[in-house]
C-alpha positions as CSV (number, residue, x, y, z in Angstrom):
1,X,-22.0,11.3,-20.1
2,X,-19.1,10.7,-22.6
3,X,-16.5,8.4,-22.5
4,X,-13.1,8.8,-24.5
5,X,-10.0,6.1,-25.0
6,X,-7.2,7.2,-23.6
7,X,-3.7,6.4,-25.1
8,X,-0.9,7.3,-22.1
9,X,2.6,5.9,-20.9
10,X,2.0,5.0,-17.1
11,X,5.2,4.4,-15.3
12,X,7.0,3.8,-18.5
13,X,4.4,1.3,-19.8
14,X,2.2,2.2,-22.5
15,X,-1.5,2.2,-20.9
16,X,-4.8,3.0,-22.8
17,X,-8.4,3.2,-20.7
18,X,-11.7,4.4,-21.6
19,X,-13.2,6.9,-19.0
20,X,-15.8,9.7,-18.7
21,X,-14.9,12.9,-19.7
22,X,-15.1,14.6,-16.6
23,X,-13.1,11.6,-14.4
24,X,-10.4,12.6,-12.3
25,X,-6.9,11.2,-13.4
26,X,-7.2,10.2,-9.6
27,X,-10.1,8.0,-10.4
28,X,-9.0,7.1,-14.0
29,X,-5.8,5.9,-12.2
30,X,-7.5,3.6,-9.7
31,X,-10.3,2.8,-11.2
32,X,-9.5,1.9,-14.5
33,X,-5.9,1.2,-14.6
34,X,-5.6,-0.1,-11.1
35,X,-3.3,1.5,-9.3
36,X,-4.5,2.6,-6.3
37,X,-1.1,4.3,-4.8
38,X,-2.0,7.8,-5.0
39,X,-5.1,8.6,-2.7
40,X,-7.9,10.8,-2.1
41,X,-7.4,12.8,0.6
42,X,-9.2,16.2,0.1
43,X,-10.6,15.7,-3.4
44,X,-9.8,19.7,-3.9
45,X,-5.5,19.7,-4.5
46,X,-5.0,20.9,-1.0
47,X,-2.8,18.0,0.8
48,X,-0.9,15.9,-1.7
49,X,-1.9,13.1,-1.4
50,X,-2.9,12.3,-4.6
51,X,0.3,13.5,-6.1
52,X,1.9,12.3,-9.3
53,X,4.3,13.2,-12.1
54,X,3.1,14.5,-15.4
55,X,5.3,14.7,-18.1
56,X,8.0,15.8,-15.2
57,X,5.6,17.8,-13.2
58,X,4.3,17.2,-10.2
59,X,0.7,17.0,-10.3
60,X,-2.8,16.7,-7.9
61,X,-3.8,13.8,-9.6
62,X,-7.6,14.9,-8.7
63,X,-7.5,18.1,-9.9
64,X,-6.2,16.5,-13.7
65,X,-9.0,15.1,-15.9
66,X,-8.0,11.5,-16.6
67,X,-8.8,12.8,-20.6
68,X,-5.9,14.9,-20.2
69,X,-2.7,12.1,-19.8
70,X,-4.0,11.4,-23.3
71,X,-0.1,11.4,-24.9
72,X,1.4,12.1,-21.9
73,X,3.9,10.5,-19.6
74,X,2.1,9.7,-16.1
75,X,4.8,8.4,-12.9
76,X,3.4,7.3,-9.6
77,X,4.4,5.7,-6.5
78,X,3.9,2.6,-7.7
79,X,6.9,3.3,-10.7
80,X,9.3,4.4,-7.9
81,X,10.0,0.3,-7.4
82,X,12.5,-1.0,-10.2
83,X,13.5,-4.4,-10.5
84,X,11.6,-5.2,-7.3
85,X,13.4,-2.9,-5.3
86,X,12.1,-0.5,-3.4
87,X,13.7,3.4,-4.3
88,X,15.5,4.7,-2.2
89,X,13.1,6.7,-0.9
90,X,11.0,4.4,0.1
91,X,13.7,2.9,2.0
92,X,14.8,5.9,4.2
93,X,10.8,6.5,4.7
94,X,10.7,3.2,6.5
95,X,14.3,3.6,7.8
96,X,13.5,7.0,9.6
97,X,9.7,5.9,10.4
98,X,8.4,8.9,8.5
99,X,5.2,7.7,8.1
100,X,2.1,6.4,10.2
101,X,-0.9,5.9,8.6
102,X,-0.1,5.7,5.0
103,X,-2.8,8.2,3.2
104,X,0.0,11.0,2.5
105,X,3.0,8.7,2.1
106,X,2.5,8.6,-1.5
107,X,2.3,11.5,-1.9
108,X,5.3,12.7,-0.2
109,X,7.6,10.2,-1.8
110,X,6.9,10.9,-5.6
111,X,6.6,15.2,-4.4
112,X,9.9,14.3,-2.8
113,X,11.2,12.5,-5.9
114,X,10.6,15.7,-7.9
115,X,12.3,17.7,-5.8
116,X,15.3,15.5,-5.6
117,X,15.5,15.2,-9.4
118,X,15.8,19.1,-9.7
119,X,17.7,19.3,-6.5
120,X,19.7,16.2,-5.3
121,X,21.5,18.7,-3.0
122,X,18.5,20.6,-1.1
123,X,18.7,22.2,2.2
124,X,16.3,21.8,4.9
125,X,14.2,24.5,3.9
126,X,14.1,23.9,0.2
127,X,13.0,20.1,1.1
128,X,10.3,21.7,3.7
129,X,9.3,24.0,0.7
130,X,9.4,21.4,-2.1
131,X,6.9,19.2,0.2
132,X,5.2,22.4,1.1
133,X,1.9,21.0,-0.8
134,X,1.9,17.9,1.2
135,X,-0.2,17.7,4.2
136,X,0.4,14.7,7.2
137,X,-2.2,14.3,9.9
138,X,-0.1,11.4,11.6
139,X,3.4,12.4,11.9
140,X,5.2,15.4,12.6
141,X,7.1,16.5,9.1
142,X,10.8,16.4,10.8
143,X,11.0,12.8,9.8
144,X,10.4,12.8,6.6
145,X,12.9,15.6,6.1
146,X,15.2,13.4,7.7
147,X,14.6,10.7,5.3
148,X,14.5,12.6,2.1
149,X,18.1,14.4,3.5
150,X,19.2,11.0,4.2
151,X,17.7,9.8,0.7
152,X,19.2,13.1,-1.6
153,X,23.2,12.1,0.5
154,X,22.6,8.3,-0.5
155,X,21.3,9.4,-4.2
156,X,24.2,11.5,-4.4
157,X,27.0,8.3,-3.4
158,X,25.4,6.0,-5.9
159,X,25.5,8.8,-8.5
160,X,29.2,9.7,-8.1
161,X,30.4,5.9,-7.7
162,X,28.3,5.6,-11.3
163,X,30.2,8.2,-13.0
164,X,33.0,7.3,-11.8
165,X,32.6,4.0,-13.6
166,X,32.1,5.1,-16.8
């Protein structure tokens, strides 16, 4: 089997890796680059758990071919942390408990990141729709709707206290 060198930005960083031509960006991700936030949960793009961002839309990481973030922009889970601080995202996901075992949170926060940079004002049932392609074994979905409600209101404060700022 081939390989091919990959030139990508990952999370803002510029990243280059060598993989197989028929590698998942899943596994090209993990594997090669390390960063094993996104996860393998069905292996066919059925519960989100793999989810990332590419160039601004969100993805199943294993249903990409890593060949194909040559050029691109790549953002996952672990790019939602800036300056050592967790998003706010991640903050209302612990705050609200909306999570259990860990295999779909990913997911969930960078498909809920998405939706909140299209729609910082969602309703319920745009947020249950946006997160529509993730799937949670552990935890009933209420709390994490909670959170990413609670998440989009605090977005939405530190947006309007920045404009008016400037």
């Amino acid at each position: 089997m081939s390989s091919v060198h990959v030139s990508t930005t990952i999370n803002g960083d510029a990243v280059e890796y060598v993989c197989p031509v028929d590698e998942t960006l899943l596994d090209s991700l993990r594997d090669r680059v390390g960063l094993t936030g996104a996860k393998e949960g069905c292996g066919t793009g059925d519960c989100g758990a793999c989810s990332v961002s590419l160039d601004g839309q969100l993805v199943c990481s294993c249903l990409v071919l890593g060949v194909e973030a040559e050029g691109r922009e790549v953002n996952t889970v672990e790019g939602m942390v800036q300056d050592g601080e967790l998003h706010v995202l991640q903050s209302k996901f612990i705050e609200h408990a909306a999570l259990q075992c860990g295999i779909c949170t990913p997911g969930f926060l960078v498909a809920a990141n998405a939706l909140l940079e299209r729609n910082p004002n969602p309703t319920v049932e745009e947020i249950r729709y946006g997160l529509a392609g993730n799937l949670c074994r552990c935890t009933g979905y209420d709390k994490i709707v909670r959170a990413v409600m609670d998440a989009g209101k605090e977005m939405r404060k530190k947006n309007k206290s920045k404009g008016k700022k400037r």
